[in-house]
C-alpha angles and dihedrals in degrees: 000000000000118000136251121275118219125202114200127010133268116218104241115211109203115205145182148287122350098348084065097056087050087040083070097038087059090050096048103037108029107026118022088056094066113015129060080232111212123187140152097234128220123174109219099175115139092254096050087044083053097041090052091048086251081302090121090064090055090050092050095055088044090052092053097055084058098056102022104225129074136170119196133190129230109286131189118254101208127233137176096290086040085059094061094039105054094031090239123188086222151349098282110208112249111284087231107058094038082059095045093050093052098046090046096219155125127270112214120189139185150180118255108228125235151188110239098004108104136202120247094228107064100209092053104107097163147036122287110205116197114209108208119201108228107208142081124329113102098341092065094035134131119233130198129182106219104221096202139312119000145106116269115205140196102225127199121189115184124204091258092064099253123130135223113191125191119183120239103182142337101222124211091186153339112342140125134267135209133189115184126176141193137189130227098226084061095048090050089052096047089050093048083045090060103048094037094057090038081056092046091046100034094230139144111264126223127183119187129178125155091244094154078069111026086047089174116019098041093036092069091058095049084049088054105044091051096036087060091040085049092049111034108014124030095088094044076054101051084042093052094041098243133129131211111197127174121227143168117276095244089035087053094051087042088057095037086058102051093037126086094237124238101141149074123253122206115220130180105248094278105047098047085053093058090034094052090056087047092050103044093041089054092042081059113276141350096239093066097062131106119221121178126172110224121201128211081231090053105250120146135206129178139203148144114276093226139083134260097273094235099181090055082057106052090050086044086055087051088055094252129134125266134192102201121170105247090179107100088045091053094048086049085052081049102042087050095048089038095054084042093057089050105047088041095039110238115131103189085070097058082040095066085035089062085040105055092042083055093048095051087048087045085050098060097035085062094064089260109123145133116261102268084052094055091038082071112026131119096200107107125252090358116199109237111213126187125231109287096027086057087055093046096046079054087059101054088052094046090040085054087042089054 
């Protein structure tokens, strides 16, 4: 059988632990075989981040914006014990949220679906997808350490010169300080983003802040959100049937936990990070969950919505076997050559790309899972593989699907 041809490239992210060892499984097993793989390659591991200064993760965005279509796998974002570990510099901002920043887009994430793998939450029937805004808040804050007793103040100086303080806290002692921004051009993308992709979808919008609180910050957002829906949207909603409607944060969870899913819910930068994992966690594991950015401009980039699965690596790197689940990577692989296909017209890519995600669900359905699959299963008897094993089960089914 002859092999894929691509047309133009895909920008590969390269990532860290035990997502980049499956990174290369899923090259060598389930794409090269079969496909004449181009891609525009950055390595985003901790140590080359570290070594460029973080400058390969701007490149990478940049590159992305240029051909259109990325994939990236799972990075560590450091810490203080990551500091130490890896020897840094300095404490890198998260990947994610630097490309995010650059591409100006939505992340939108949801569950895979599967036979025999439950949610959690009984009533729910459908798909929940969080859309997740991808600029600013606390992924773009400055931080400060008080050292004792002082004021603490919000300054705005306008290009005129002139000043306008807010005061933050007047501190009596030692403490912490935070300061977090966001634009309004970026609010008015995410919001496009959102109905757009509600349009696109034809599902039920929801939109939740905490602006009882946040009677400023979070607000705007709210304005915004309900300005663009007032002037450009309210009357493609009522003609495809759908609704947006705004809620409370906590009022949103308590009505996503008591609803039977079906439609997407629009969360600031933070939220829709600690929802995702919910979400996707109820819904069965982490590991089983798409997540694409998707840029006014168009520009998409896809990735899993875990982590790197720190603890399966150090046990790799002691030579034992793990069983890591390698399935949201894989539909993130899928999702970047599928989109690449469309916008380069060439079917027969797109058509892989439907092929290979059947044959992981197929997989599975079988009996054949990772460890944190089987742990919650309701398919009888079900075979455990372990990581490799899992990828190569994946390409008998695809081989007797081509």
């Amino acid at each position: 059988m002859s092999k894929i041809v691509m047309k133009t490239p895909l920008v590969e992210m390269d990532g860290d632990e035990m997502t980049r060892i499956l990174w290369q499984m899923i090259k060598d097993e389930l794409l090269t075989p079969f496909i004449d793989l181009k891609t525009e390659y950055y390595d985003l591991g901790l140590e080359h981040r570290n070594a460029t200064n973080d400058q390969v993760t701007v490149d990478s965005a940049e590159a992305t914006k240029k051909y259109g279509v990325a994939v990236k796998c799972a990075t560590i974002t450091p810490n203080a014990a990551r500091m130490e570990e890896y020897d840094l510099k300095e404490m890198w901002k998260s990947p994610n949220g630097t490309i995010r920043a650059i591409l100006d887009g939505t992340v939108f994430r949801a569950p895979i679906i599967v036979k025999g793998i439950e949610p959690c939450v009984r009533n729910w029937k459908k798909p929940i997808t969080i859309a997740r805004h991808a600029y600013g808040d606390v992924y773009k804050n400055s931080e400060m350490v008080i050292p004792g007793p002082g004021k603490v103040e919000l300054v705005y100086t306008a290009e005129d010169g002139t000043q306008t303080s807010e005061l933050v806290h007047q501190f009596t002692g030692a403490g912490v300080v935070q300061g977090q921004h966001n634009i309004n051009a970026s609010i008015e993308s995410f919001a496009r983003s959102c109905f757009n992709y509600a349009l696109d979808t034809k599902q039920d919008l929801w939109f939740a802040t905490k602006d009882t609180i946040s009677k400023k910050y979070d607000h705007t957002f709210k304005d915004i959100f309900q300005e663009i829906f007032d002037a450009e949207y309210q009357q493609k909603f009522a003609d495809a049937g759908i609704t947006y409607f705004y809620t409370l944060i906590d009022d949103a969870v308590a009505r996503v936990m008591k609803s039977e899913g079906g439609y997407i819910w629009a969360c600031k930068n933070y939220d829709g990070d600690v929802m995702s994992d919910m979400v996707s966690s109820a819904f069965g594991s982490l590991a089983m969950m798409t997540s694409v950015l998707v840029s006014p401009q168009g520009v998409y980039e896809y990735e899993a919505a875990h982590g790197t699965v720190q603890r399966h690596y150090y046990k790799h790197l002691k030579g034992e076997e793990t069983s890591t689940n390698s399935v949201a990577t894989i539909f993130a692989w899928t999702g970047a050559l599928r989109k690449r296909g469309e916008l380069d017209g060439t079917p027969e890519l797109c058509t892989f790309a439907d092929k290979l995600e059947k044959a992981c669900i197929q997989t599975i359905e079988s009996g054949q899972m990772t460890k944190d699959l089987a742990l919650i299963t309701t398919i009888d008897e079900p075979v455990v593989l372990n990581s490799q094993d899992f990828i190569k089960a994946i390409r008998k089914t695809l081989e007797g699907m081509l």
